[in-house]
N, C-alpha and C positions, 0 to 999 in steps of 0.2 A: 789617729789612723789616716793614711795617705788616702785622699778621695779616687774611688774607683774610675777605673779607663775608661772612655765611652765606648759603647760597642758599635760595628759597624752597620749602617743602613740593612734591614732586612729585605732581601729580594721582594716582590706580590706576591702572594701565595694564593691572592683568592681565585680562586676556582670560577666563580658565576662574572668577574670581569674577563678572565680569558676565556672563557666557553661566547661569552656577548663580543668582546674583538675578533675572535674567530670566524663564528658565523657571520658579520659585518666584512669579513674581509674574504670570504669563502662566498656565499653568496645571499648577502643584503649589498649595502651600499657602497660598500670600499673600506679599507681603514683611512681614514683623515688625510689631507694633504702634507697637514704639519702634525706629524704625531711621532714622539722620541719616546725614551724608555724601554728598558730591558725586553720589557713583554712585549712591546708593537716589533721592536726589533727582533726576535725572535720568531714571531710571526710570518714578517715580511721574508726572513731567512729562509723559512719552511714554505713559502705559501703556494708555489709549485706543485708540492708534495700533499701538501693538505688538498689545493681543489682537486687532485688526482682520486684522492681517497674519497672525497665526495661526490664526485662523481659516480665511482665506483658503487658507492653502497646506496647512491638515491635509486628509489622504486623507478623503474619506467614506467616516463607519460601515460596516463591513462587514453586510450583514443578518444580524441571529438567526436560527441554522441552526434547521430542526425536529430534536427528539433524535432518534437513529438507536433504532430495535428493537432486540432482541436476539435473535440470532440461533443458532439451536441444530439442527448436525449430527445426525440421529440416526445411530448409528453402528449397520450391520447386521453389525459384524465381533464387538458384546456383545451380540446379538440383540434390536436396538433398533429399534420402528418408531416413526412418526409417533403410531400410535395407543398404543403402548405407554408412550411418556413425556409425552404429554400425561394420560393418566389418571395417570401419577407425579405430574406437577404440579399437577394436581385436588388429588389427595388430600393431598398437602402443602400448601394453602392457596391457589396461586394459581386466580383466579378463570377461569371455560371461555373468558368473554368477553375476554380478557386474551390468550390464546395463540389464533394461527390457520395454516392450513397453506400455505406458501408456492407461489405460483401457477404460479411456474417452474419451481424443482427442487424434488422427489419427497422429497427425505429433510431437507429443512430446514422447522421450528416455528419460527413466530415469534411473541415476545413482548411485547409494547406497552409502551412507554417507560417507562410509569408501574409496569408492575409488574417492568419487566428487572432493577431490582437483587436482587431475589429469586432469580434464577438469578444465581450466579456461582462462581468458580473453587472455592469451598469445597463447593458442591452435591453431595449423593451422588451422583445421577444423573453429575455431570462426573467427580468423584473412580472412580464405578466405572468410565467408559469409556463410556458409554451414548449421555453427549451430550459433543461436540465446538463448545465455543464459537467460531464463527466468524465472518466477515462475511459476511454475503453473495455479493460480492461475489467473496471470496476463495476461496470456490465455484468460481468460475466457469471457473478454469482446467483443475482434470479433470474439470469435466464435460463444456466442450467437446471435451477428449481424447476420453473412453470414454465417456459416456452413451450412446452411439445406436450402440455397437458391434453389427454383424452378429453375430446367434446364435451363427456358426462360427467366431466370431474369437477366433485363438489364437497368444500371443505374452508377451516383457515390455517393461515400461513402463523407461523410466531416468529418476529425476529428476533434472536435472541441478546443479541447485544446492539442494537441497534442506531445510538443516535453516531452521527450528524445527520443521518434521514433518507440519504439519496439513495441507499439500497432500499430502504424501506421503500419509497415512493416510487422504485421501479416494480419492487414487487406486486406493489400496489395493481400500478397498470395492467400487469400483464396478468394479475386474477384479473380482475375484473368484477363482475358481480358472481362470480361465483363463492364467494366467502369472504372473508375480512384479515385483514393484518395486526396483529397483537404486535406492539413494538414496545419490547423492554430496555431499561436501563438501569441502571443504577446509581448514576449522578445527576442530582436536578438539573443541574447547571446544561450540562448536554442536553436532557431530554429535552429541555425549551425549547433546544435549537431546537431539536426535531421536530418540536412541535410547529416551529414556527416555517419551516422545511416544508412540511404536510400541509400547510394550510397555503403557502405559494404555490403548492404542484397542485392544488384542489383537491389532496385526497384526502382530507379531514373523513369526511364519512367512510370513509376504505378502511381507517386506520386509526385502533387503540392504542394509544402513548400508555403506556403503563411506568409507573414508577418503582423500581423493582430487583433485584437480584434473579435472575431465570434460575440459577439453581438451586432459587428455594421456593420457586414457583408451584402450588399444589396445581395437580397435573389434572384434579377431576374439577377445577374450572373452566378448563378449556376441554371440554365433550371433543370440538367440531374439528379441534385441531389436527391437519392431517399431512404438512407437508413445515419444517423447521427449517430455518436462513440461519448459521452460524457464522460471523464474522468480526472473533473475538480482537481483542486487544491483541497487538502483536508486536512485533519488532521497527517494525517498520522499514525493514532495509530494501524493500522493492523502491521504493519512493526516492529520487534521483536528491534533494535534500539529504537523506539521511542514509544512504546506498553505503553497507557495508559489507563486504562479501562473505567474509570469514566473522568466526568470532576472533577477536585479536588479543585478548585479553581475560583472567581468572573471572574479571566481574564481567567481562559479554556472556562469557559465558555459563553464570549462575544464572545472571538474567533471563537467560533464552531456556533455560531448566525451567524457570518459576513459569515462565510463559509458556510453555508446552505442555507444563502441568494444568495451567487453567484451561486452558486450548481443548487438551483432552478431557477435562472436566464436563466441559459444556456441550461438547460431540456425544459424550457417553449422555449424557441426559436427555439430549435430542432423541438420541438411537432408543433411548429406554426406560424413558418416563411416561411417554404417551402412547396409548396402545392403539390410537386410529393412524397414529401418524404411519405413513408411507413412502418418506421421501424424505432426505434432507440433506444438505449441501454445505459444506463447508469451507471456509477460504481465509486468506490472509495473505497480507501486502508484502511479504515475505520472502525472500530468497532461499533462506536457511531452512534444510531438509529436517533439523529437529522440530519444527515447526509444520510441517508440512505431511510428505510422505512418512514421516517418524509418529505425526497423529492418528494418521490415516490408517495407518499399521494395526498402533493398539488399538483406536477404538472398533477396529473389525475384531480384533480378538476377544473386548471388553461384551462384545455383542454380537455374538457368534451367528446369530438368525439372518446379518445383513449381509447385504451382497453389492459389490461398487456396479454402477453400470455406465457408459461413456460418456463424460459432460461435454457437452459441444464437441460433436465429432468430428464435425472439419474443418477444425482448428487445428495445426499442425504440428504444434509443439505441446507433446506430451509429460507426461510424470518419469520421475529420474528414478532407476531401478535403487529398489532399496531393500532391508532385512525384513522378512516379512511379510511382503508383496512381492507375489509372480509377475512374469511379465505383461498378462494380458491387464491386472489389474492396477500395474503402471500408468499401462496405456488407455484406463479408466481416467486420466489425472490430465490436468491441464494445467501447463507453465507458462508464463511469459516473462521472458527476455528483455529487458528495456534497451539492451545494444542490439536488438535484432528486431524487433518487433513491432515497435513504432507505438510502446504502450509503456505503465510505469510495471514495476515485476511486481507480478501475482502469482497464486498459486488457487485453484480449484477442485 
């Protein structure tokens, strides 16, 4: 039999080398100085037409956020005031014009962008306890709790999911001696931290580390408990790292299902496990209204007897009308903005 013809060179077919020349000539580096071949040439024929369409379908710029201040707890548990570490910070070089007293809550300085790196995690002031670098924003959940506690009000706090600690040890302060802070968790490895959190801010005696699931917590342990900090696991998308607006995809959005569900778990327990409790506040780092206003909803439904009343009311950015909730008990609800607000997003 006569030996078969050779057949002719097969064009490139792979796909993931001209999808990688593409992008390289579209927008990475260029295509090569010296580059032949059917596919570069191809390319180069189109390439007009290609950055046109890329153009076309790239998302617009995100705008440059302004930098966030820096944000500094004075902690009165290392007998710290506003006025006390601000003249610390005088006298260590930062400038008076630089630090100022924040307009909302009582025990937060803050420090203008340009000279924030000068306060950080190495700072004496932080190292002794004095100040607590926090956000703002992350404030905001016990203060809604306990700031505006009646004179006679006497009781303990539970957090309920509690570590890295820095909620805990605000709540801390601002009981005071009027009762103590139960802080649960349910992974060693975190409570440590908190443990270790609690004993820099000197609230060791304020505050029970518990090692723990809260929603298997038996309720007739804690008698005295009368006011619950809820600040579950969340998404995280307030947080300028990890800031996504939308869910974008099938699995953001089972995610933020499973998360809602726990969320609302541990609000219903708060609301309806302990019958001295009084008070309780919920929050998360969260953008996303499933998480949020969508908890808010049900657990008023899940627990009919409760009533929202305004967390930090002169704070100006309120809760986003949702199914559910009227509008007065929208504007129970407090948001912030990280492009507007000078804080990372939360929800209260």
């Amino acid at each position: 039999f006569p030996a078969p013809a050779p057949r002719p060179a097969a064009p490139c077919r792979d796909d993931r080398i001209l999808l990688l020349a593409t992008y390289d000539a579209v927008a990475g580096r260029g295509l090569p100085r010296r580059a032949g071949g059917k596919l570069i040439s191809a390319i180069k024929a189109r390439l007009a037409d290609l950055k046109a369409a890329y153009a076309a379908a790239a998302p617009p710029p995100e705008p440059e956020r302004e930098p966030i201040p820096r944000y500094l707890r004075c902690n009165p548990l290392r007998g710290a005031t506003r006025a006390s570490v601000r003249a610390a910070l005088v006298a260590g070089g930062v400038a008076d014009e630089d630090i100022s007293d924040d307009g909302l809550l009582s025990e937060l300085l803050v420090v203008a962008p340009g000279a924030a790196s000068t306060v950080h995690g190495g700072h004496a002031l932080v190292e002794s306890g004095a100040v607590i670098l926090q956000d703002k924003a992350s404030c905001f959940p016990a203060a809604a709790l306990l700031a505006d506690l009646p004179p006679d009000w006497r009781g303990d706090v539970l957090d309920a999911c509690a570590a890295p600690g820095n909620k805990t040890t605000h709540a801390a302060a601002l009981l005071g001696t009027r009762g103590k802070v139960h802080a649960f968790d349910r992974d060693a490895r975190r409570l440590a931290i908190l443990e270790k959190r609690v004993a820099a801010a000197g609230a060791a005696d304020a505050v029970a580390a518990i090692l723990g699931d809260f929603l298997a917590v038996d309720a007739a342990s804690f008698p005295a408990a009368r006011a619950v900090l809820v600040d579950p696991s969340c998404s995280g998308s307030g947080m300028p790292a990890l800031e996504r607006r939308v869910a974008d995809d099938a699995a953001d959005a089972a995610r933020l299902e499973k998360l809602a569900a726990f969320q609302l778990a541990a609000v219903t327990a708060a609301l309806t496990k302990f019958p001295n409790v009084d008070r309780v506040a919920y929050s998360t780092c969260s953008v996303h209204a499933a998480e949020n206003e969508a908890v808010v909803a049900a657990a008023l439904a899940a627990a009919p007897g409760w009533q929202l009343r305004p967390a930090l009311p002169a704070w100006p950015r309120r809760g986003a009308p949702h199914a559910g909730l009227d509008l007065a008990q929208s504007d129970c609800l407090v948001r912030c903005d990280p492009a507007e607000d000078a804080t990372n997003g939360f929800f209260v």
